[in-house]
N, C-alpha and C positions, 0 to 999 in steps of 0.2 A: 472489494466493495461491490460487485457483480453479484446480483442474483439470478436464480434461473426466472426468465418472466414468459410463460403464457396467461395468458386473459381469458380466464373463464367467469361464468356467467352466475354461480355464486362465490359469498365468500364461506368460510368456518368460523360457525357464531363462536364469540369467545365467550367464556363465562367470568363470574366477578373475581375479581382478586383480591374485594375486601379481605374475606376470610382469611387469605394464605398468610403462613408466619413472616416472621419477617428475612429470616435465613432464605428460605423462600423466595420472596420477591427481591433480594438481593443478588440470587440467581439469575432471577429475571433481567435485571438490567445489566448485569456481566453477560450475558448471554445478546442482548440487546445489542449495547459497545462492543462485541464480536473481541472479546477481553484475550482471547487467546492468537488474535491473529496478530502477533509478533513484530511481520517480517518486516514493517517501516519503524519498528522503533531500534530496530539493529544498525540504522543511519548511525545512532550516535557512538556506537562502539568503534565504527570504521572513522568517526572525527575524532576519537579520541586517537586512537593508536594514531593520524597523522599529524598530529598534535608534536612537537620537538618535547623529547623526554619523556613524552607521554606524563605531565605533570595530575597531582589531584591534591590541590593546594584548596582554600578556600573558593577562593572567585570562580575557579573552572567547577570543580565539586557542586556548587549552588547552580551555577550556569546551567550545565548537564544534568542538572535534577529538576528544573522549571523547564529548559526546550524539554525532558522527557514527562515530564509530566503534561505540558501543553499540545505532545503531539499527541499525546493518549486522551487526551480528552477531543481535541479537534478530531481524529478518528474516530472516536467515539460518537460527535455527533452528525458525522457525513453517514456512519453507518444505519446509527437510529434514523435518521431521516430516510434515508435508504429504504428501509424496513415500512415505515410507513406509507413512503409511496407505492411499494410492494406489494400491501396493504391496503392501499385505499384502487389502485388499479385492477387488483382483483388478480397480478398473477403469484402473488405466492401460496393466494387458496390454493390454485389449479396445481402448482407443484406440492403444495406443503397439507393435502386435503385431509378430509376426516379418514383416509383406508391410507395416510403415512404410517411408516412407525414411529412411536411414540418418541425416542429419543431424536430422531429428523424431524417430528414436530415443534419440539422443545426449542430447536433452535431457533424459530420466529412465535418469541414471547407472545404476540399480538394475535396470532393466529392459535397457541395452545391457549389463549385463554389467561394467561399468567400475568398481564398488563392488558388493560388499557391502550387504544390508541391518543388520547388526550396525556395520559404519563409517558408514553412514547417521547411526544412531542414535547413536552414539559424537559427530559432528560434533555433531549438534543439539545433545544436552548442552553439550559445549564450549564452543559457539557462544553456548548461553542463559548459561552461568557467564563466558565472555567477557563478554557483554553486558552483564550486572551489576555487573560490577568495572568495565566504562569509565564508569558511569552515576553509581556509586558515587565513581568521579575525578573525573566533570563534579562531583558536586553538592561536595566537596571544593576544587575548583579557583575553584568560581562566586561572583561578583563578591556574588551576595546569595542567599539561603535561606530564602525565604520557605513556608513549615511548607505550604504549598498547593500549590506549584510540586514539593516533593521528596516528599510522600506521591502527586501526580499520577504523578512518573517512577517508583516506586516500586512504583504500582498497573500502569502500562503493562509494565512489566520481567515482571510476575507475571501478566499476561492473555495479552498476545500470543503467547507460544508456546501458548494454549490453543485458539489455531483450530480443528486438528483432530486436536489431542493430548490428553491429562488430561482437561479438560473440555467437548472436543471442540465447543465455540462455533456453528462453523457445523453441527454436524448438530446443533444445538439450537433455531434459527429465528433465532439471531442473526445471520448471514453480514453482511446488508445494514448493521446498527450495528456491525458489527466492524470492517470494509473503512472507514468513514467517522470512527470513535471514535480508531483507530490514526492515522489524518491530525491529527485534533485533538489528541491526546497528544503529539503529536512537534513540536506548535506552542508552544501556550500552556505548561505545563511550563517549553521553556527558555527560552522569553522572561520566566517568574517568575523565574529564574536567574542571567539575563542583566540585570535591570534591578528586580529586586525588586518589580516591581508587574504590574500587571492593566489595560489598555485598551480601551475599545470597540474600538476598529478592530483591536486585536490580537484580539480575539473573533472578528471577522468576517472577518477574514482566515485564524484557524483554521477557520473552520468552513467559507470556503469550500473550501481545500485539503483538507479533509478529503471531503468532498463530488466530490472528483476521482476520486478511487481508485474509490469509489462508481458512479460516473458512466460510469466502463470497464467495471465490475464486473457490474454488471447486463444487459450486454450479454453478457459471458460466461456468465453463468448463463441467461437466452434459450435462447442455442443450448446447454446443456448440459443441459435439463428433465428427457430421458429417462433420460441416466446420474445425473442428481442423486437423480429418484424411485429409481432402482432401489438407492441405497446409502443411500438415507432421508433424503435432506442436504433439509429444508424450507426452500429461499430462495422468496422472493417469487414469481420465477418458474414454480417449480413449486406453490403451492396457489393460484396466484390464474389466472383465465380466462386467454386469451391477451388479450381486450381488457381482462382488468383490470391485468394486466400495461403493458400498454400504458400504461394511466392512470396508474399506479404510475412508471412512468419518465416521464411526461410530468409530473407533479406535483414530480418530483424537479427536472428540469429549469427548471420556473417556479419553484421555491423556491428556488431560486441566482440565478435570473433578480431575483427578489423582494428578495432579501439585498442584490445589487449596486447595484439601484436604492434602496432606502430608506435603504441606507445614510448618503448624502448629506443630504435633506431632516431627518432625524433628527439631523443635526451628528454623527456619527458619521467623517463622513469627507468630504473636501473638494465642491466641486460638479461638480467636472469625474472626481471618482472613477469614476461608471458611463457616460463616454465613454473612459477609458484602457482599460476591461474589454469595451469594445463589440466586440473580434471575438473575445472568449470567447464573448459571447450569444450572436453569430452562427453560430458553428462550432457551438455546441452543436443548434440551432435543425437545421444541415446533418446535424448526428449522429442526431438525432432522426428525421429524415426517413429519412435512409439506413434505419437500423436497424426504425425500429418502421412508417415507412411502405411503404417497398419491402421489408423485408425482409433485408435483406444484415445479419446482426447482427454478426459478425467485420469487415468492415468499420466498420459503427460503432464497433466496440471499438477501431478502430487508429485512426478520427477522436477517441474522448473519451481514448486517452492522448495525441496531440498536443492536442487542448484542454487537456489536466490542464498539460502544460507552458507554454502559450501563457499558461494563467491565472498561472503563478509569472512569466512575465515581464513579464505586463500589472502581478501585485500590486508585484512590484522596483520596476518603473519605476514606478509611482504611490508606492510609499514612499521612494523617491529624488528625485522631484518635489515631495512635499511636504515634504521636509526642504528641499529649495534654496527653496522658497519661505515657509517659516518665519520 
């Protein structure tokens, strides 16, 4: 949900979008909801696989198609919102300007011209009130309603468009617990839903995936310091040194490192748990290096989203392992 932000002093007139087809402007607002950024709707594969039998009966089937649907829309309008503040502060001109290329333009509809900031804004709405009524379906639908599980999805509905809209989150020093709180809400939530209770391992397992998003995230904010100061957006990376930054991601990365190992010795999760996750450690360890030792922080950012995915396939595969050997 991070854009690059420097604040320059115009923006890129857009032109009308009457004219465009409608394939066209259907582009436009896939491109808008950031339709291809995946990596929090993989929450629900890793609740399913920890799910007993891994069932896909009616009630879970329904459940798991309204949380997936609601969380795509709720993303959908923290990003478009996103965009328009981007947009209306003036720093995605400065990154996204008229001498971009044209496919790096494309991706802020508002600034190629492709939308409207008033359709912008109309989407978001839609997209949040979508999101509400699939959320309102899951917890309707869901096998069980445990009074924890539906005031969690209830609070998530009501935060997450508040990124950098209403109560504008990340320009409040929250960014870092935003990007890693919305992993966790999209976990536990509907695993109370899906199964009416609460487990160690489903704890550690949200809170690794949530710790994903995070883990990209910080490497974007790296390389974004200067436009982040200039629009006031206080992430980690910009009030803390460059080596304290550095510690700040390195600390983050031992604390996953941390979670994965103790897991196990704590009965928490089987003993062969933090070898199925061992070439998450590892990748991250290469992320690390890339990013805060040499430098290249955009490449780091493209190693911890394939970590963030590697971790949902290590976490499947170990909660499909230890169901067969139950």
């Amino acid at each position: 949900m991070t854009h690059s932000s420097t604040v320059g002093p115009t923006r890129v007139p857009s032109g009308l979008p009457s004219g465009r087809s409608t394939g066209a402007r259907l582009r436009a607002y896939l491109r808008l909801a950031k339709a291809g950024m995946i990596d929090y709707y993989l929450s629900l594969v890793v609740v399913w696989s920890l799910l007993p039998e891994q069932p896909l009966n009616g009630p879970v089937s329904a459940t798991l198609a309204a949380l997936l649907l609601g969380q795509m829309c709720l993303v959908a309008a923290a990003v478009a919102f996103d965009d328009v503040t981007g947009y209306r502060d003036g720093s995605d001109a400065t990154n996204y300007g008229p001498d971009a290329p044209a496919r790096k333009l494309a991706r802020k509809p508002l600034l190629a011209g492709t939308l409207h900031e008033s359709n912008a804004v109309r989407f978001a709405r839609g997209a949040l009130v979508a999101g509400a009524l699939c959320w309102a379906t899951a917890v309707c639908t869901a096998p069980w309603r445990p009074a924890w599980a539906v005031l969690g999805l209830a609070a998530a509905a009501v935060v997450i468009p508040q990124y950098s809209w209403g109560l504008r989150l990340s320009y409040r020093g929250f960014q870092e617990v935003f990007l890693a709180a919305v992993g966790w809400a999209f976990v536990l939530p509907s695993y109370g839903l899906l199964t009416g209770r609460i487990t160690g391992l489903a704890v550690v397992e949200a809170f690794l995936f949530g710790l994903g998003p995070l883990l990209f995230g910080v490497y974007s904010n790296t390389h974004d310091i200067a436009g982040d100061r200039a629009v006031r957006r206080p992430t980690a990376a910009c009030v803390l040194s460059s080596r304290g930054n550095t510690v700040f991601v390195g600390a983050l990365c031992l604390l996953e490192t941390a979670v994965i190992v103790a897991a196990a010795p704590l009965g928490i999760a089987p003993w062969w748990f933090p070898l199925v996750l061992l070439p998450v450690t590892v990748t991250r360890a290469v992320q690390f290096t890339v990013g805060m030792v040499r430098g290249d922080v955009l490449r780091a950012r493209l190693t911890g989203i394939r970590a963030h995915r590697l971790l949902v396939v290590a976490l499947v595969t170990a909660n499909l392992l230890g169901a067969g050997t139950a």
